[in-house]
C-alpha positions in Angstrom: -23.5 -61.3 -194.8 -27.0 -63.3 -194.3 -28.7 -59.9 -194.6 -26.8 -59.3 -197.8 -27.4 -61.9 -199.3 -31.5 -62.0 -198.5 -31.7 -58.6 -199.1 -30.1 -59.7 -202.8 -32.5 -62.3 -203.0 -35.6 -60.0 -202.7 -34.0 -57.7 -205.5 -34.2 -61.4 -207.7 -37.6 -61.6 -206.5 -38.4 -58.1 -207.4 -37.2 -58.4 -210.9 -39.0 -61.1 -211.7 -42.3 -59.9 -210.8 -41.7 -56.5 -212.6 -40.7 -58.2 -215.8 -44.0 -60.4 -215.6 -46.0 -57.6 -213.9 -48.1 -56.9 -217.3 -48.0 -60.8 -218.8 -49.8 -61.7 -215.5 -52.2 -58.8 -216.0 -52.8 -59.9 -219.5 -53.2 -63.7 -218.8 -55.6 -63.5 -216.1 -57.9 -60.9 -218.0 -58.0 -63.1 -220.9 -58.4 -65.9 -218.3 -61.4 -63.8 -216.9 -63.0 -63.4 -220.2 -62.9 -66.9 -221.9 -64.5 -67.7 -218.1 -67.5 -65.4 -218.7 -68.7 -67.4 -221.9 -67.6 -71.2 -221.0 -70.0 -72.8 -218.3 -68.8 -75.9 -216.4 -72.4 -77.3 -216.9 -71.5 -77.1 -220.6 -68.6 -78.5 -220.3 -69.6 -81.5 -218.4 -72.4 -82.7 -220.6 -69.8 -83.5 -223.3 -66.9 -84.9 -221.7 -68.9 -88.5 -220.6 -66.5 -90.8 -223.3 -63.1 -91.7 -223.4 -62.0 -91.2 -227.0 -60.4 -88.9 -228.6 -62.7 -86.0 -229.0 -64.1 -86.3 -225.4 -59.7 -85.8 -224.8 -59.2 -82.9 -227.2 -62.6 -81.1 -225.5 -61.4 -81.8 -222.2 -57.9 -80.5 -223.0 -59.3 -77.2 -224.8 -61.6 -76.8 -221.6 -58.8 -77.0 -219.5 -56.6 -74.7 -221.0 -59.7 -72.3 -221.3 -60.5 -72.8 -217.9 -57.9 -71.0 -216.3 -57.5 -71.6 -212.3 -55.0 -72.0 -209.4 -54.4 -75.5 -208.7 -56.6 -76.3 -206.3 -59.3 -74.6 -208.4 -58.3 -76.9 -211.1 -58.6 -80.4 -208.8 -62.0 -79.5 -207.4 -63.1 -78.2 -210.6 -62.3 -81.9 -212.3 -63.5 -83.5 -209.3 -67.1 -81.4 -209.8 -66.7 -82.4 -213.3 -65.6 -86.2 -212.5 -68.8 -86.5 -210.2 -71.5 -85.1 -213.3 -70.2 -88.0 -215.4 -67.2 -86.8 -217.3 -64.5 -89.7 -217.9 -61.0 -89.9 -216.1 -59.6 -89.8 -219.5 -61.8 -86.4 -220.4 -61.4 -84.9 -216.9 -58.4 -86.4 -214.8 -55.9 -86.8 -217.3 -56.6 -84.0 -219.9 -59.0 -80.9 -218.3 -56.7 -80.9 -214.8 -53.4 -80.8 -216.2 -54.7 -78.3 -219.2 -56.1 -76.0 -216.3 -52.8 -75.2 -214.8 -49.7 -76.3 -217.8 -51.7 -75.5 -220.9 -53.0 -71.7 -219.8 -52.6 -68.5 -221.0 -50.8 -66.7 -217.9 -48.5 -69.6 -217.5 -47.2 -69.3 -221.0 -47.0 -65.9 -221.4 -44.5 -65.3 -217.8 -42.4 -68.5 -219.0 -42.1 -66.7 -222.4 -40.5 -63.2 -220.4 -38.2 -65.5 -218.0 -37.3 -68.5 -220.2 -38.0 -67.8 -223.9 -40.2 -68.9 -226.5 -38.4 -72.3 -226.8 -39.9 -73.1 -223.2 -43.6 -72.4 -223.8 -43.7 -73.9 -227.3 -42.3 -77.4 -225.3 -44.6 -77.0 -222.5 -47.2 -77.0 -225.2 -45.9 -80.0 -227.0 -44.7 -82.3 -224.0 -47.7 -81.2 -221.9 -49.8 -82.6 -224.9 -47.2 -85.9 -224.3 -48.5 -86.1 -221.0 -52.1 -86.0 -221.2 -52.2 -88.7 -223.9 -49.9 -90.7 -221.4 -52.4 -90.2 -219.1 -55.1 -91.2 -221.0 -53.6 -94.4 -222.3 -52.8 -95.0 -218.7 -56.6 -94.3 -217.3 -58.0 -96.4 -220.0 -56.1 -99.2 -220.5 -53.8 -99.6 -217.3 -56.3 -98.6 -214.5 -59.3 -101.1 -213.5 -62.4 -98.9 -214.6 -63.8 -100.1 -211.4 -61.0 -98.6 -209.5 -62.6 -95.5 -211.0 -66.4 -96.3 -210.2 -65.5 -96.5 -206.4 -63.5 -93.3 -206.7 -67.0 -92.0 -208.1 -69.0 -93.6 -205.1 -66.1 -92.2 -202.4 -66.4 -88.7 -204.2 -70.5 -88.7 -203.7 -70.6 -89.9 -200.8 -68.2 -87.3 -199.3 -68.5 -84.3 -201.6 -68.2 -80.9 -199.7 -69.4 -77.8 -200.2 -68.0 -75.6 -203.1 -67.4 -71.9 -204.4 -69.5 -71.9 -207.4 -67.4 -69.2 -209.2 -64.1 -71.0 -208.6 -65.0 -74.8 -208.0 -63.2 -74.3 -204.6 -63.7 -76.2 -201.1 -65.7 -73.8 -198.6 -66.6 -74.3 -194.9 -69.9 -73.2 -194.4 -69.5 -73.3 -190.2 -66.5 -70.7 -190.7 -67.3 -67.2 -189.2 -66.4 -65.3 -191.9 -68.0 -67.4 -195.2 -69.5 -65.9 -197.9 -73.1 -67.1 -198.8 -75.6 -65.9 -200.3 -79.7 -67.3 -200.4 -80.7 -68.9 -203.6 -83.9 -70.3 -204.7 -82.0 -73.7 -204.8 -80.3 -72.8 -201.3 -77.6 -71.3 -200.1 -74.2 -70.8 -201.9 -71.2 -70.4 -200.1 -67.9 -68.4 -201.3 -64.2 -68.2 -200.7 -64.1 -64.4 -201.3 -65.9 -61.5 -202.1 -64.9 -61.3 -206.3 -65.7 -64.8 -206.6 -69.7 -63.8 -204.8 -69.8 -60.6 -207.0 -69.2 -62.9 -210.3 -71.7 -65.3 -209.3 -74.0 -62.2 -208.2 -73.5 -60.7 -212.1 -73.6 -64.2 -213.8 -77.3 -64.7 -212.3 -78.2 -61.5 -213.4 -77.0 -62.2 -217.0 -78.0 -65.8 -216.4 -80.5 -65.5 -219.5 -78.3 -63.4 -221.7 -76.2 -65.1 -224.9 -72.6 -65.2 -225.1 -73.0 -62.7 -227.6 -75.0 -59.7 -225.9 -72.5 -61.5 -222.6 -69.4 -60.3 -225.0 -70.9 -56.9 -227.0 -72.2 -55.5 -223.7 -71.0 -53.5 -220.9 -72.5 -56.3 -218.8 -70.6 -58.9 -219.7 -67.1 -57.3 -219.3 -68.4 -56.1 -216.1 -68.7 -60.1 -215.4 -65.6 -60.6 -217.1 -63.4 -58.2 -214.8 -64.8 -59.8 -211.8 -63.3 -63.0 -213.1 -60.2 -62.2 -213.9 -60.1 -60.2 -209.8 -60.9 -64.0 -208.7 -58.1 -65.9 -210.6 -55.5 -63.4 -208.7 -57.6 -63.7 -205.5 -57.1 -67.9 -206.1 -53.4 -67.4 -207.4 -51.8 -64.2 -205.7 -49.8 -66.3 -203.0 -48.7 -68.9 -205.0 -47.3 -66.1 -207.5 -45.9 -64.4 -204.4 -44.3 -67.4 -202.9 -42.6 -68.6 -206.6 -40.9 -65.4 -206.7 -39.4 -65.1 -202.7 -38.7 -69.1 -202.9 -37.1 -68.0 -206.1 -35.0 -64.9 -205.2 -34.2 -66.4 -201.9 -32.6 -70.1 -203.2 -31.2 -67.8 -205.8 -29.2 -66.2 -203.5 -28.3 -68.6 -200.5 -27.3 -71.8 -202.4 -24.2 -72.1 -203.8 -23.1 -72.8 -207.5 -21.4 -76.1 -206.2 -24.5 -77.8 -204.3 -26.3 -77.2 -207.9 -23.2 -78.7 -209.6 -23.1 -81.5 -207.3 -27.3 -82.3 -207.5 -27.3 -81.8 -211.8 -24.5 -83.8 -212.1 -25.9 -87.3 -212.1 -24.4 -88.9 -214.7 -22.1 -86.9 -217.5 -23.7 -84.0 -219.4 -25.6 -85.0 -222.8 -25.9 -88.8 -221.8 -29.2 -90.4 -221.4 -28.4 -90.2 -217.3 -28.1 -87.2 -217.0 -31.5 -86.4 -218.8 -33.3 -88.9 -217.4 -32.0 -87.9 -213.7 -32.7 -84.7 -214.2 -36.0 -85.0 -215.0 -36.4 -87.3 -212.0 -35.2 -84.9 -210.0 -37.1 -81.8 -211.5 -40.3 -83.3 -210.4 -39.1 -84.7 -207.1 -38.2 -80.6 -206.3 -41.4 -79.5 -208.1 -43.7 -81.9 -205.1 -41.3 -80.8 -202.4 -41.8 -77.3 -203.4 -45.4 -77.1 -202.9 -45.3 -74.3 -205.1 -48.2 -74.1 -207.9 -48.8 -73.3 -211.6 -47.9 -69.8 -212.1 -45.3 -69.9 -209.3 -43.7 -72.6 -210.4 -42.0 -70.7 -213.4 -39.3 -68.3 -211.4 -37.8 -71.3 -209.5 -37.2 -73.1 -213.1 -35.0 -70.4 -214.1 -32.9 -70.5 -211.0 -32.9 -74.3 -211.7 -32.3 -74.0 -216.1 -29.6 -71.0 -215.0 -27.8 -73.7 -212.4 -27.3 -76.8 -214.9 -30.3 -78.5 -214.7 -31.7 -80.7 -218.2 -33.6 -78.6 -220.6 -36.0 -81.7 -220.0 -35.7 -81.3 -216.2 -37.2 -77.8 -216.4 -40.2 -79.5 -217.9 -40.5 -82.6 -215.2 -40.4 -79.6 -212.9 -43.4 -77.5 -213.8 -45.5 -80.3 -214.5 -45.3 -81.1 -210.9 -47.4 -78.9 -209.8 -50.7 -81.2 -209.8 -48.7 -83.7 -207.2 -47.5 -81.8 -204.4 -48.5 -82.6 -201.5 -51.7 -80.5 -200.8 -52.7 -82.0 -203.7 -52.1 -85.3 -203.1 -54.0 -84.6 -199.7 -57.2 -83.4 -201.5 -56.7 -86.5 -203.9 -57.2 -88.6 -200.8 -60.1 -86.7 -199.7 -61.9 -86.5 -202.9 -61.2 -90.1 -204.2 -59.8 -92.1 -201.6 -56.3 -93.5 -200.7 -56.1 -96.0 -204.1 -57.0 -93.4 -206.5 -54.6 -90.9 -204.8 -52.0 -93.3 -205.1 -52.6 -94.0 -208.7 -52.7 -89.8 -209.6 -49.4 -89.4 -208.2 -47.3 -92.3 -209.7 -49.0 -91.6 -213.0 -48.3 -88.2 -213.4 -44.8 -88.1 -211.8 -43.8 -91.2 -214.3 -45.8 -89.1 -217.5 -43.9 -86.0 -216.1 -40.6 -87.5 -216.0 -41.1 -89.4 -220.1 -42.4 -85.9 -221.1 -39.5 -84.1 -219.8 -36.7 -86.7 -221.8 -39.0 -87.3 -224.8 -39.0 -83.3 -225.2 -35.3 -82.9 -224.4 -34.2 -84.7 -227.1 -37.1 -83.7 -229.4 -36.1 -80.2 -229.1 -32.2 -81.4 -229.0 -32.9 -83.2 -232.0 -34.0 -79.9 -233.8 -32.3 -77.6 -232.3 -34.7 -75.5 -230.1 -32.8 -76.2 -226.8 -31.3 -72.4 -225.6 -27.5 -72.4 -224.7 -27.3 -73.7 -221.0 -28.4 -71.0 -218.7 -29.8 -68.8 -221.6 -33.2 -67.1 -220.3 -35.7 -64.8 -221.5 -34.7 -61.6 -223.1 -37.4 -62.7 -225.9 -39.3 -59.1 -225.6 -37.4 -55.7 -226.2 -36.3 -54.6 -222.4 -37.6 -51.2 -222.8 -41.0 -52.0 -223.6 -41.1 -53.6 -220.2 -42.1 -49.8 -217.9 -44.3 -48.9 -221.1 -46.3 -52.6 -220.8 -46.6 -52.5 -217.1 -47.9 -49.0 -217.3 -50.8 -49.7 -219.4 -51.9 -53.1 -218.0 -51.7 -51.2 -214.6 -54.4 -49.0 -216.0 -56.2 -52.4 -216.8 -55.9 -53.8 -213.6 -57.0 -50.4 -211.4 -60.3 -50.8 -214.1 -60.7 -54.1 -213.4 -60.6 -53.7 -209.5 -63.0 -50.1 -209.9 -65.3 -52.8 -211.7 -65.0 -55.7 -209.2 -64.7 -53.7 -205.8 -65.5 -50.1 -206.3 -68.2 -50.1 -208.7 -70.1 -52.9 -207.1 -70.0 -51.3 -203.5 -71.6 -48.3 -205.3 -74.6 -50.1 -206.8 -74.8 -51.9 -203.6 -75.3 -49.0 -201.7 -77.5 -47.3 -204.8 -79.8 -50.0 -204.4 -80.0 -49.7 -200.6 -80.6 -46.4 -200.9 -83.3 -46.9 -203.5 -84.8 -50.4 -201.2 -85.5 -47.3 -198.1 
């Protein structure tokens, strides 16, 4: 019977990565290319005030900035550290980086439908300005200037593709020797970007986008978003599949069923406990997306589903690097702040989209793209993915060795 039932838990699994095979593919090549002509030097250099174009910048950065998690937190943090302000960088590029990106919308529009991304749009908007109101107004700025003086005077050492931590005593780093010093990596695509982005370093985002070059630098980022996101994904869908199968219709019944359905309660508990599952998860941005249907298809608040995904910037990993970046105050204040912005967003968009009514029938889930289309999709963005790993692996061993040859 246990085997059974796992084994029917890997087939959930396995459908839900075929049916978001190609939306990945898609999201993290776009992901890749909006990464070739958007520098964090750039980025940082406008993002010093607090109002409201310093937030909409830092919220389209985010969202451009595509990136794991963690990628996304030591990313701010780098950007946090140049100057940027906790309403620019904290509250509205970190949660844009992982709830406002391509990829993320595009495998919550195959598994939950349109309604979902269109409210994770609109309630993740919600949050950020809750977080801003909070980081401006609520939060001591000088709780924020020693979080700046614990970050400098503590900073490690990072990827410079991906913005993430890198132990430079490990045996098997990365690095490469730089005029400036020496740059470690986490992985191989993120040193062959950073190898390709010096050698365009003097090129314009236009010959960057109308040459061969520049998609060659392109490819190589999109190999290092699934390099930073690939066991997150993996671990959404088995966590997925497997709760899927094991847990029973009546523990959901039992957890959901705070308070009666439609009330104010029930929303509100919901959403509560979205985000309480979404921390003890520790599942991240992409990955959060297949456990939300298994919760939205076991009676949980349309709201709830919300709470949950938003989560993902408060697990405990995170909170962890929050202590080490900022220290324990700042850490402290991240993770009420977002769980209560998480939990408003969640109720203020469950009755907005009640209100108007965009919420699906309970339990209602995907099915927004014809089903055929689904072996014809994957097949072609297959073909873009071998290309993209021929560029980022194949090729580049090649030219290595060319040039090795050439150097004897």
């Amino acid at each position: 019977m246990v085997v059974e039932t796992a084994v029917e838990g890997l087939r959930l699994a396995g459908e839900m990565a075929w049916e978001t095979w190609w939306a990945l593919v898609l999201g993290f090549t776009i992901a890749g290319a909006v990464e070739t002509f958007v520098s964090e030097e750039r980025m940082s250099a406008v993002l010093g005030g607090d109002g409201w174009r310093e937030l909409g910048l830092g919220t389209v950065f985010g969202a451009a900035s595509s990136s794991c998690s963690f990628g996304a937190v030591a990313t701010t943090k780098s950007l946090f550290k140049k100057g940027a302000s906790p309403v620019a960088s904290l509250a509205a590029f970190q949660f844009a980086s992982t709830n406002l990106v391509i990829e993320l919308g595009l495998v919550m529009w195959i598994l939950l439908g349109w309604q979902f991304v269109l409210a994770d749009y609109v309630a993740g908007l919600l949050l950020i300005g809750l977080l801003a109101v909070a980081f401006k107004y609520v939060v001591p700025e000088s709780w924020f200037a020693a979080a700046r003086e614990h970050l400098q005077s503590t900073e490690g050492v990072r990827d410079p593709s991906c913005g993430m931590e890198v132990d430079p005593t490990s045996d098997d780093v990365l690095s490469v020797e730089t005029d400036g010093g020496t740059e470690y990596f986490c992985s191989e695509s993120c040193k062959e970007a950073y190898l390709e982005s010096e050698r365009q370093r003097d090129a314009t985002w236009r010959d960057r986008l109308l040459t061969g070059d520049g998609w060659r630098l392109a490819s190589k980022n999109a190999l290092g978003e699934w390099e930073m996101l690939w066991t997150d994904i993996v671990a959404g869908f088995l966590i997925a599949g497997l709760i899927g199968a094991f847990v029973p219709r009546a523990w959901w019944t039992t957890l959901f069923g705070v308070g009666a359905e439609g009330t104010f309660a029930w929303v509100l508990a919901s959403a509560v406990i979205g985000v309480a599952i979404g921390v003890v998860t520790f599942v991240c941005s992409v990955g959060n997306v297949p456990f939300a249907v298994i919760l939205w298809n076991n009676g949980i608040a349309f709201g709830g589903v919300m709470s949950f995904i938003f989560a993902d910037l408060i697990v405990p990993t995170i909170d962890d690097a929050y202590r080490r970046y900022y220290g324990l105050r700042l850490a402290a204040v991240l993770f009420v702040s977002i769980f209560v912005a998480a939990v408003i967003a969640g109720v203020a968009i469950h009755y907005l989209w009640s209100g108007i009514g965009l919420v699906p029938p309970q339990g209602q889930a995907g099915g927004t793209a014809p089903s055929g289309y689904t072996i014809y999709l994957n097949a072609a963005f297959t073909v873009v993915f071998l290309a993209q790993v021929y560029v980022g692996y194949w090729q580049t061993g090649s030219d290595a060795e060319s040039e090795g040859a050439h150097a004897g």
